[in-house]
N, C-alpha and C positions, 0 to 999 in steps of 0.2 A: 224241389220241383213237384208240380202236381201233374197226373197224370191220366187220364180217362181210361179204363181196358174195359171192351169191351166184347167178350166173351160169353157162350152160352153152354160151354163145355164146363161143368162143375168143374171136374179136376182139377181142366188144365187152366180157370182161370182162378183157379183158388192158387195151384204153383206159381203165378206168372206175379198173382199180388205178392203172396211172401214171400219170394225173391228179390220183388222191386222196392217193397218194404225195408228188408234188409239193407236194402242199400240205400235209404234215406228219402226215396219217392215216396210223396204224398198220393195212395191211389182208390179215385172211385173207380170199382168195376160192378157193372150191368151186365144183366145178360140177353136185354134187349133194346132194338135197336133205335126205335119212341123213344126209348127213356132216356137212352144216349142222348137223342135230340135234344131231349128237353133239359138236359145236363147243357148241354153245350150252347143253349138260350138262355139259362140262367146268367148271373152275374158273376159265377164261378169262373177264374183264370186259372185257364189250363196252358199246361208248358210243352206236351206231349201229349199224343193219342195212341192207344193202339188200337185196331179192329179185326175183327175177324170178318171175313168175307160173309159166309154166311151165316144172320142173322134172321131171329123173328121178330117182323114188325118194319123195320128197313134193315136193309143191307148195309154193309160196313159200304161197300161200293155208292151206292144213295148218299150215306154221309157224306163219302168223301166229295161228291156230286155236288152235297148241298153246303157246304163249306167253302168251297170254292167259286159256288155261284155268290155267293155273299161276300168274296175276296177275304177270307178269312186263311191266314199264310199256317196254322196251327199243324206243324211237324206231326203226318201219320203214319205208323207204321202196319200195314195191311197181313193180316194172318190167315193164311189156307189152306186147302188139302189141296186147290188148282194148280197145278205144276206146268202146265204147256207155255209155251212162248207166246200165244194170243192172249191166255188167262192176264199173264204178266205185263202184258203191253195194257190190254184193258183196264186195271186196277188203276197202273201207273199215270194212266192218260185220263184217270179221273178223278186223279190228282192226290194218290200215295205218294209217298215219297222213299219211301221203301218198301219189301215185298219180303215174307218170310213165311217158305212153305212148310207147312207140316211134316211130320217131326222135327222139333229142331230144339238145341240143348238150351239148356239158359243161359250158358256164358256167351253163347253166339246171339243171343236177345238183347243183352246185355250190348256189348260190344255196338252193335247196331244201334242200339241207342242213343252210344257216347257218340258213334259218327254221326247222329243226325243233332247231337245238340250242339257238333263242332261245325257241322255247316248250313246250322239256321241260325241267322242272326238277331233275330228276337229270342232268342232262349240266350242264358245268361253266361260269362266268358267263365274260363275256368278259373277263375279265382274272384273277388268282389274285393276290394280297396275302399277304405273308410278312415282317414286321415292317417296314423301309423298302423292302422289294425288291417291286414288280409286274410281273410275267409278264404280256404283254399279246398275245392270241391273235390281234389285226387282224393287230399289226404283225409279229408273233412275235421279240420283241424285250422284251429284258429292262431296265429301268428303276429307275436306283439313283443315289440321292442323293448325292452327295461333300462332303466337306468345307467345299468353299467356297460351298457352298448347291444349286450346281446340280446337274441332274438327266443324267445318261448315260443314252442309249441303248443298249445292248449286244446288237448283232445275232448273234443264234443261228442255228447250222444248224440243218436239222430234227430231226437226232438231238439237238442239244444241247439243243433245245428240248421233247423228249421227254422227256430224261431230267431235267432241270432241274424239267418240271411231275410226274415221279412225286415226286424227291425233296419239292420243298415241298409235295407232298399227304401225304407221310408223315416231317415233322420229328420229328428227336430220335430216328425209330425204326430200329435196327437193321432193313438190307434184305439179303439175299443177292444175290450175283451170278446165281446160276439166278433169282430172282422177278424182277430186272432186266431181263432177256433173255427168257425168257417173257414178259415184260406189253409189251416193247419192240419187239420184233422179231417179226417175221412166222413161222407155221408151219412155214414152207419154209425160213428159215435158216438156213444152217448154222452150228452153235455152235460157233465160232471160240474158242480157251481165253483169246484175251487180247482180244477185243473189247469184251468191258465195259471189262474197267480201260483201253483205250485210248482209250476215249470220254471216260471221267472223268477220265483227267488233260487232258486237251484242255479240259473245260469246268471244271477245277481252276485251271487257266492262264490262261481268260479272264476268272473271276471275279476273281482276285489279282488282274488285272492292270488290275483299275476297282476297287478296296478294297470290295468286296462282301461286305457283312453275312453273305451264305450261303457256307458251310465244306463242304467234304463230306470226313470223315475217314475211313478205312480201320480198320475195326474187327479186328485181325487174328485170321485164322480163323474170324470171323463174316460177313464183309461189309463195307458200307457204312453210315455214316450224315450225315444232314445236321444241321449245327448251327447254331443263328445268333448269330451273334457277340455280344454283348452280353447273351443271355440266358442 
């Protein structure tokens, strides 16, 4: 999942990235609130927000403002030092969807996350199904039937597990390597020429090597695509 954090506290949004990192989110973080804008006008799809209340440039508050005047349903979660019952109704009635005041630990960031991507229905369910192959987001661990009936677990990094759930969100379709790397990697990346295809033969290697349904072939001159075996 990709995720916007928008933070103008160095620290605390440099912790808040390597946390979310760690745990398999894709995150651009800004530390202002333009730029967020202009993130969230691009062509970039985002699965989650976070904000902090206050910002320079717009207010986490403004986004959420401007977001929703556009009907834009993008799960955010609003970060503050405002603690009163008015602060909280305001945020919320401008269309947060959650509210998390200052100081607050990372497992409880965390936590609040998972509840907001279990009850927003555009972010994706907890597991992803691709004819016997489940991608399963607990364990982040890919689940594939063999021959002799049982079932493999096949433990992904978290790249491989990035790019495993864009390809089976987009079977059978021709992908580029720039739309790869864009949706994959963070703003600040540097586009390395052979990072993509180094990751995919990596998770080429480890699907061969559990006879997994899903193919990802090289379309030359175009890209990528993923095929599933049997169909």
């Amino acid at each position: 999942m990709r995720v916007l954090l928008v933070e103008d506290e160095p620290d605390l949004g440099a912790a808040i990235k390597r946390t979310l990192t760690q745990e398999a989110y894709i995150v651009d973080w800004v530390e202002n609130g333009q730029e967020a804008w202009n993130y969230l006008e691009s062509d970039t799809q985002y699965t989650l927000a976070i904000f902090d209340w206050l910002l320079p440039g717009l207010s986490g508050l403004e986004l959420c403002q401007r977001l929703r005047r556009k009907s834009n349903p993008l799960p955010v979660m609003m970060l503050t030092a405002k603690d009163t019952q008015a602060d909280k109704v305001a945020g919320l009635d401008a269309g947060a969807d959650d509210y998390l005041v200052k100081p607050f630990g990372m497992a409880e960031l965390l936590a609040r996350l998972r509840a907001l991507q279990r009850r927003s229905p555009q972010i994706q369910p907890q597991q992803l199904h691709l004819k016997n192959s489940t991608l399963d987001y607990g364990t982040r661990n890919l689940y594939q039937p063999q021959k002799s009936g049982e079932v493999v677990a096949i433990a992904l990094t978290n790249k491989e597990f990035q790019l495993l759930e864009y390809f089976m969100r987009h079977p059978n379709q021709i992908v580029t390597r720039d739309q790869i790397f864009n949706q994959l990697w963070a703003f600040e990346a540097e586009p390395e020429s052979n990072v993509v295809a180094a990751q995919i033969r990596l998770l080429r290697r480890k699907l061969a090597e559990h006879d997994c349904d899903l193919i990802i072939e090289t379309v030359y001159g175009l890209g990528y695509r993923l095929m599933v075996n049997g169909c």
